[in-house]
Structure formats: structure tokens, C-alpha cells
Z-matrix of the N, CA and C atoms (Angstrom, degrees):
N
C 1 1.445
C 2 1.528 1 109.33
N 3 1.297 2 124.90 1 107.67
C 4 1.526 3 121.85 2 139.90
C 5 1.394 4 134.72 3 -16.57
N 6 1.077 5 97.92 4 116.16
C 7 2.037 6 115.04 5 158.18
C 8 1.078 7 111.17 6 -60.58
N 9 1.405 8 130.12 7 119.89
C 10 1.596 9 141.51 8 162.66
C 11 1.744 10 81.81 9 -57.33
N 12 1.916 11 100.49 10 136.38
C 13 1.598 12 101.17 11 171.48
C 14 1.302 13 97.41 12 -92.44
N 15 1.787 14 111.11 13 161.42
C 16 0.959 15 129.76 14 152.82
C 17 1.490 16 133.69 15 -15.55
N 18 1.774 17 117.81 16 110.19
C 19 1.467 18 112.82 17 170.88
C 20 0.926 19 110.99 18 -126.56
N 21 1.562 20 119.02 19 161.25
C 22 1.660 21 107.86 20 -177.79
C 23 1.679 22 86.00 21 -106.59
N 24 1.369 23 83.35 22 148.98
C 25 1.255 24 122.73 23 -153.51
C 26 1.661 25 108.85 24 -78.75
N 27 1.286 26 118.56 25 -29.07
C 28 1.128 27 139.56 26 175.79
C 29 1.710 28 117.12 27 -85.92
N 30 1.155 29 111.19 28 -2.88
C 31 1.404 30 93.99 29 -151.27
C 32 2.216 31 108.97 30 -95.75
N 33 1.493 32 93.23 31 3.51
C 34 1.307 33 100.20 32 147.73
C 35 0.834 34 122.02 33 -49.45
N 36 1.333 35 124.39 34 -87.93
C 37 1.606 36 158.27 35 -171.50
C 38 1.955 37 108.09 36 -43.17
N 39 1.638 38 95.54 37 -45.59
C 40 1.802 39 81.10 38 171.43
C 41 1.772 40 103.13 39 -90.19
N 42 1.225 41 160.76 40 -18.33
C 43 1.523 42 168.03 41 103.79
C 44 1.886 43 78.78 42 32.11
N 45 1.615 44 102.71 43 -76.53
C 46 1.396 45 104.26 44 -160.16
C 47 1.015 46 97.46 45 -74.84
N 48 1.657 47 149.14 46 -28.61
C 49 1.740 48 117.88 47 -170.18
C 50 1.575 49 96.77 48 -81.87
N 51 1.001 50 135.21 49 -8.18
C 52 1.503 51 122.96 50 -164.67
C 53 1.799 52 84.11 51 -104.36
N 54 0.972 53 150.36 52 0.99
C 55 1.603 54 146.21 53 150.96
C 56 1.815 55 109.75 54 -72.10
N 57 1.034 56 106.48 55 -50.64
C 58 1.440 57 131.07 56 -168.85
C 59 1.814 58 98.49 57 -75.82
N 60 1.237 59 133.18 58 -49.17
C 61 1.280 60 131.66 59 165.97
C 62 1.244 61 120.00 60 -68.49
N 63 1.624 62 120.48 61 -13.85
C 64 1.235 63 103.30 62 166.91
C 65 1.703 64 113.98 63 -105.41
N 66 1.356 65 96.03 64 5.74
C 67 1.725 66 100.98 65 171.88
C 68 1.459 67 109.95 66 70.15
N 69 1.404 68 114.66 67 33.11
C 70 1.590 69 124.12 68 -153.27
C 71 1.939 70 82.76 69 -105.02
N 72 1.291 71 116.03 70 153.69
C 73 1.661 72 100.69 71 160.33
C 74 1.316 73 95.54 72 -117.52
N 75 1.611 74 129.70 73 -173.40
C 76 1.459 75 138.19 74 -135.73
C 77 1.792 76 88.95 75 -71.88
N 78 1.516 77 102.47 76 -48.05
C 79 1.343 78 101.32 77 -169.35
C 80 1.333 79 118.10 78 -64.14
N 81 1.158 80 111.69 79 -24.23
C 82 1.431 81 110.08 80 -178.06
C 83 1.608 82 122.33 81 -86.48
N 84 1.110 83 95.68 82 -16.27
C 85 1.779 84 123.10 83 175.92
C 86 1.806 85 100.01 84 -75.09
N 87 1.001 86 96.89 85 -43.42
C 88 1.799 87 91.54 86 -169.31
C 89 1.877 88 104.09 87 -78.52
N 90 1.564 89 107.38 88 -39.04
C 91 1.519 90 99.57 89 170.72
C 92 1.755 91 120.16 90 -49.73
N 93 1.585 92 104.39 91 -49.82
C 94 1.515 93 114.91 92 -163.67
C 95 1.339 94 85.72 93 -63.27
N 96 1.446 95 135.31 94 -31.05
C 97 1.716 96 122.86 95 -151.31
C 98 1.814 97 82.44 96 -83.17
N 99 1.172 98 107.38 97 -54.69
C 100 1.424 99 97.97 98 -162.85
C 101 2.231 100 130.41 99 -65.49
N 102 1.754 101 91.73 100 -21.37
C 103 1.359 102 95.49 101 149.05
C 104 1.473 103 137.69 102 -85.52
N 105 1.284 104 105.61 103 3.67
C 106 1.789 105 113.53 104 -167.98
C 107 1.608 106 82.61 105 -97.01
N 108 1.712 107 123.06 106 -48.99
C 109 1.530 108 119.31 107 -168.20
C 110 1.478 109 99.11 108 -61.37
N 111 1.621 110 131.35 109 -35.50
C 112 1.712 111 132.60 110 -166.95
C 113 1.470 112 79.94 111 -61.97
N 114 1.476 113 124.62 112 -67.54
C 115 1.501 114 121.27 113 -118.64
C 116 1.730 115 92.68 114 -89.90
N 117 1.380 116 132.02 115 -18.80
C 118 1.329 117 140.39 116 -149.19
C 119 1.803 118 113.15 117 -106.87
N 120 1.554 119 101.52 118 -28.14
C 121 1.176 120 140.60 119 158.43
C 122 0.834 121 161.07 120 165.87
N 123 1.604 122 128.48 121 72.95
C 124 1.294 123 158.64 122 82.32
C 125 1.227 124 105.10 123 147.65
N 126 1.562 125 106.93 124 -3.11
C 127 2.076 126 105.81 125 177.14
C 128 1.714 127 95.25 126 -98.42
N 129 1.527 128 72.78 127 156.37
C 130 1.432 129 110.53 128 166.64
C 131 1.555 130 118.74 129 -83.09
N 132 1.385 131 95.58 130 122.93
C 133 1.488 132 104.02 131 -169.81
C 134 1.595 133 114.61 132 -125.66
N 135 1.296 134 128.45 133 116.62
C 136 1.365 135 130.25 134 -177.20
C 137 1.746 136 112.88 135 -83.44
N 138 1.240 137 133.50 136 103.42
C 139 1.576 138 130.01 137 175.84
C 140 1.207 139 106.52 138 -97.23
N 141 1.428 140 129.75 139 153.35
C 142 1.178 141 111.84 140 -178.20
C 143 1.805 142 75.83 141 -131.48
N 144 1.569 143 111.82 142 164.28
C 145 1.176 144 131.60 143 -153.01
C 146 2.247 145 87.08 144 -81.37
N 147 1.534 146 126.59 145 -21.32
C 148 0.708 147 123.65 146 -142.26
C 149 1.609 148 94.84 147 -113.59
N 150 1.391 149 113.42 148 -9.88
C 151 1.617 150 124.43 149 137.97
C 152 1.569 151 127.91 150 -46.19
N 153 1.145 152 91.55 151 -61.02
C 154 1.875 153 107.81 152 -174.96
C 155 1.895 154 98.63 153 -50.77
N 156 1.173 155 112.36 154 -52.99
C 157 1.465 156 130.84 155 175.32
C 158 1.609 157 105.63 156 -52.10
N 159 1.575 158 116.09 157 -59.27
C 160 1.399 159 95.36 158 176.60
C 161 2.243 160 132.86 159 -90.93
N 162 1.616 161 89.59 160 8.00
C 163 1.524 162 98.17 161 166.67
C 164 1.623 163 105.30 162 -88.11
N 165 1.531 164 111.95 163 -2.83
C 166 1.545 165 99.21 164 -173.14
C 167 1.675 166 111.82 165 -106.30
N 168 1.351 167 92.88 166 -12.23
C 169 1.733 168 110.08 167 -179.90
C 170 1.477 169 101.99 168 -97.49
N 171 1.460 170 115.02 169 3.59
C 172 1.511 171 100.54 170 173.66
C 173 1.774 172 107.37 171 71.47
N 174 1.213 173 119.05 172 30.31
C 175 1.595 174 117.38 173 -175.53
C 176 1.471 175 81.32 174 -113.60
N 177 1.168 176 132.41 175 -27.80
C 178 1.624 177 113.24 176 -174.12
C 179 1.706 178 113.95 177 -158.11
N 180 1.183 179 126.29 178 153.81
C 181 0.930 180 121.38 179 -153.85
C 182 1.543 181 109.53 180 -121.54
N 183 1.348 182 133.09 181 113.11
C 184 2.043 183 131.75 182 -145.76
C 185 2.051 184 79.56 183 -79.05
N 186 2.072 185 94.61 184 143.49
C 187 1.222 186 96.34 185 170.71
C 188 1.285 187 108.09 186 -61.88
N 189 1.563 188 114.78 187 -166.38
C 190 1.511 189 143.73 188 159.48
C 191 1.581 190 121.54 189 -22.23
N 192 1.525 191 96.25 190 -58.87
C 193 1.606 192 110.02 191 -163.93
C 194 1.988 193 85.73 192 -81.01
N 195 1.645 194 126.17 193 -36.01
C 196 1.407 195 73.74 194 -155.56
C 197 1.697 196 96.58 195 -103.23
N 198 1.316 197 121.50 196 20.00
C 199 1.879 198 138.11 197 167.01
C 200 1.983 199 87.26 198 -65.58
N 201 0.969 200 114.48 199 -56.62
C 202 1.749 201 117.08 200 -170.15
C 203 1.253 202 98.21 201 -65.90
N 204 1.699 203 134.35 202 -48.12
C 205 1.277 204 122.27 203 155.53
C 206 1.738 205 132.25 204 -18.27
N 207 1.380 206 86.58 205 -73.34
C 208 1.696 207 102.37 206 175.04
C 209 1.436 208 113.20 207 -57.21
N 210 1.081 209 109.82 208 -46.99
C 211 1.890 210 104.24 209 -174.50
C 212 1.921 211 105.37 210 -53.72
N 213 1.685 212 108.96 211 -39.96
C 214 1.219 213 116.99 212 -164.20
C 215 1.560 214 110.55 213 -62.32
N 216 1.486 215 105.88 214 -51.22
C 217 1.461 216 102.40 215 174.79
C 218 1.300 217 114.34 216 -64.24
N 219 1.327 218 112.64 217 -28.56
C 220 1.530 219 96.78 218 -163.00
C 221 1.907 220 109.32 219 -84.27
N 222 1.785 221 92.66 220 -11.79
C 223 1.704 222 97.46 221 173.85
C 224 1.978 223 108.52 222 75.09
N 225 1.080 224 113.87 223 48.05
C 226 1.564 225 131.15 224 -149.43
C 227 2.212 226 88.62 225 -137.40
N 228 1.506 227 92.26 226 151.55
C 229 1.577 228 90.35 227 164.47
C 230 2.054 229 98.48 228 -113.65
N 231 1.641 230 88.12 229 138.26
C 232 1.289 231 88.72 230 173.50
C 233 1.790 232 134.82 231 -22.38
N 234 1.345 233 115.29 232 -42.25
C 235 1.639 234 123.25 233 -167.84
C 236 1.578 235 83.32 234 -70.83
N 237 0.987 236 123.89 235 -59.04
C 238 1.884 237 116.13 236 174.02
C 239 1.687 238 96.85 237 -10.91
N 240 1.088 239 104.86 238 -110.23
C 241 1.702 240 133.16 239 172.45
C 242 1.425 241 86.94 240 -13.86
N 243 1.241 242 141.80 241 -76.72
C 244 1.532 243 135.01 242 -128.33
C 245 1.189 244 110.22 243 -93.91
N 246 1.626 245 114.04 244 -36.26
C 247 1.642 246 103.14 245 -163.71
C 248 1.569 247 105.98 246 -111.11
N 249 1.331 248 101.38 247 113.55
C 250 1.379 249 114.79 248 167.33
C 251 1.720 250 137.38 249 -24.27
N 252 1.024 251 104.36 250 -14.74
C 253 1.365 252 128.91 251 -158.18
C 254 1.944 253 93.73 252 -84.16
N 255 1.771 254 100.67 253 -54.21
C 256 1.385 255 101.19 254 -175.85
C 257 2.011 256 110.51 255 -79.18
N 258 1.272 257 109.80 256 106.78
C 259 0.971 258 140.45 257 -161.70
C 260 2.211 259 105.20 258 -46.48
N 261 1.026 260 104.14 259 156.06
C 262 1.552 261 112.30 260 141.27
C 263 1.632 262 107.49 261 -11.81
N 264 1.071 263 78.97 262 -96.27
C 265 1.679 264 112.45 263 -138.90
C 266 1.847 265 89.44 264 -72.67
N 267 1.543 266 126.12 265 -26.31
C 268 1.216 267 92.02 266 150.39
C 269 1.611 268 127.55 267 -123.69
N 270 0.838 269 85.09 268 39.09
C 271 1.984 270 100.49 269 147.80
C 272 1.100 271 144.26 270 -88.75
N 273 1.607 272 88.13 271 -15.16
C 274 1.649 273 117.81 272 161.78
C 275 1.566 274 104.96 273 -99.01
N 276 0.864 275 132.20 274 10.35
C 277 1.383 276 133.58 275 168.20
C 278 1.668 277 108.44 276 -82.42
N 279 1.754 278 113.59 277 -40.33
C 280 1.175 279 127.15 278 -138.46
C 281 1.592 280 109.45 279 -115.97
N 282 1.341 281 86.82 280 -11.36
C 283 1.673 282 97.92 281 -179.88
C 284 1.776 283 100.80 282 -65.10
N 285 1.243 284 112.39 283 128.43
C 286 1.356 285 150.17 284 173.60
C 287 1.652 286 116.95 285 50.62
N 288 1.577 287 83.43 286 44.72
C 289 1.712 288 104.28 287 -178.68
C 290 1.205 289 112.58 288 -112.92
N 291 1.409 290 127.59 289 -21.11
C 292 1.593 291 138.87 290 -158.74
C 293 1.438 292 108.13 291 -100.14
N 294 1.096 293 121.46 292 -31.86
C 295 1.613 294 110.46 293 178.78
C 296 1.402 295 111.66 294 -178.18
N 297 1.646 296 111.11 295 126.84
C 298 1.427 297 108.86 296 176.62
C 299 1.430 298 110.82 297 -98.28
N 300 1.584 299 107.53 298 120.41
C 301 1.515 300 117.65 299 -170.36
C 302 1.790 301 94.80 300 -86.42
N 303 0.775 302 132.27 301 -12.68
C 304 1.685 303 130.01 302 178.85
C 305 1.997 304 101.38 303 -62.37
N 306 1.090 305 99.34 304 -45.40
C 307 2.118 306 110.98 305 -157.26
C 308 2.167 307 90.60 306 -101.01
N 309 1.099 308 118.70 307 -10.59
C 310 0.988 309 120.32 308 -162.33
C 311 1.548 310 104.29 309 -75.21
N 312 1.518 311 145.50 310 163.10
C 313 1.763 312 151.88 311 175.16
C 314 1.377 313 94.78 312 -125.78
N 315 1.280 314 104.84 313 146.63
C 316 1.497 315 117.97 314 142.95
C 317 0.666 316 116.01 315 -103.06
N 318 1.780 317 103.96 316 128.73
C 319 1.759 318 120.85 317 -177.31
C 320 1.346 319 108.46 318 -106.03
N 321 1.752 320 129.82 319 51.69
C 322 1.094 321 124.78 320 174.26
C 323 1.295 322 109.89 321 -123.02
């Protein structure tokens, strides 16, 4: 029998403050996710407004491309989002304080 892997446990709950801080509603959350995945890298991605609803209820969890989505708008570094440890209340501190991916280079 398989181990359910590791989830952070929180990452509903910030999904929805980083929707709610950008004043985006479901529908508008699934467009921005799906032009940030076109414009960020280069696939085509279908969201449906009724996704956003079940990554925030904890019924499902958004792959890779559109978790890198969310961090981007919200201007956040991934361990924000991921590690449980950084709380609620200051993750809402941090939302679109940590890094602007718009002005940002890759130096690799």
C-alpha cells in the first residue's frame, strides 16, 4: 500500500488569500492563471472558474505550471505558498511584497 505524499496543509487557505488580495473573483482568477501559464510558458492551459473553487476547498490541488502561476501574480517566493510553517496571518503580510517576477532576469 502507498503513502499519500506529503501536502501542505495550508495551501488552500493561502490559494484563497492570494485570490482575495488580488480582488480577482473565481472567474477572473482562472483567466489571469491561464494567461500568466500562455505568457510565462508557452502552453495552453484551460482553467475553468470551478477549479479555482476546488484548489481552495482543498478538493484538489492546481499542477506545477498553474502553483508558479499563483506565486507570480501574487509576487510571493514559492516556500511562502508551500511551507506550512509560514503562517496565515503572515502570508497575508507578504502577499505581493517578496518579489516582482514582471522586472525580474534570469541569470541562468
Amino acid at each position: 500500500m502507498r503513502h499519500p505524499r506529503p501536502r501542505p496543509k495550508l495551501l488552500h487557505e493561502k490559494l484563497f488569500a492570494i485570490r482575495e488580495f488580488l480582488k480577482f473573483t473565481q472567474t477572473d482568477m482562472a483567466n489571469k492563471l491561464e494567461a500568466k501559464i500562455s505568457a510565462y510558458f508557452g502552453r495552453e492551459c484551460q482553467i475553468h472558474p470551478g477549479q479555482i473553487s476546488n484548489y481552495e476547498n482543498a478538493k484538489r490541488e492546481p499542477n506545477v505550471f498553474v502553483l508558479i502561476a499563483y506565486i507570480h501574480l501574487a509576487q510571493l517566493h514559492l516556500e511562502s505558498v508551500a511551507d506550512d510553517d509560514v503562517t496565515i496571518e503572515e502570508f497575508r503580510k507578504r502577499l505581493g511584497k517578496e518579489f516582482d517576477h514582471v522586472t525580474s532576469t534570469n541569470t541562468t
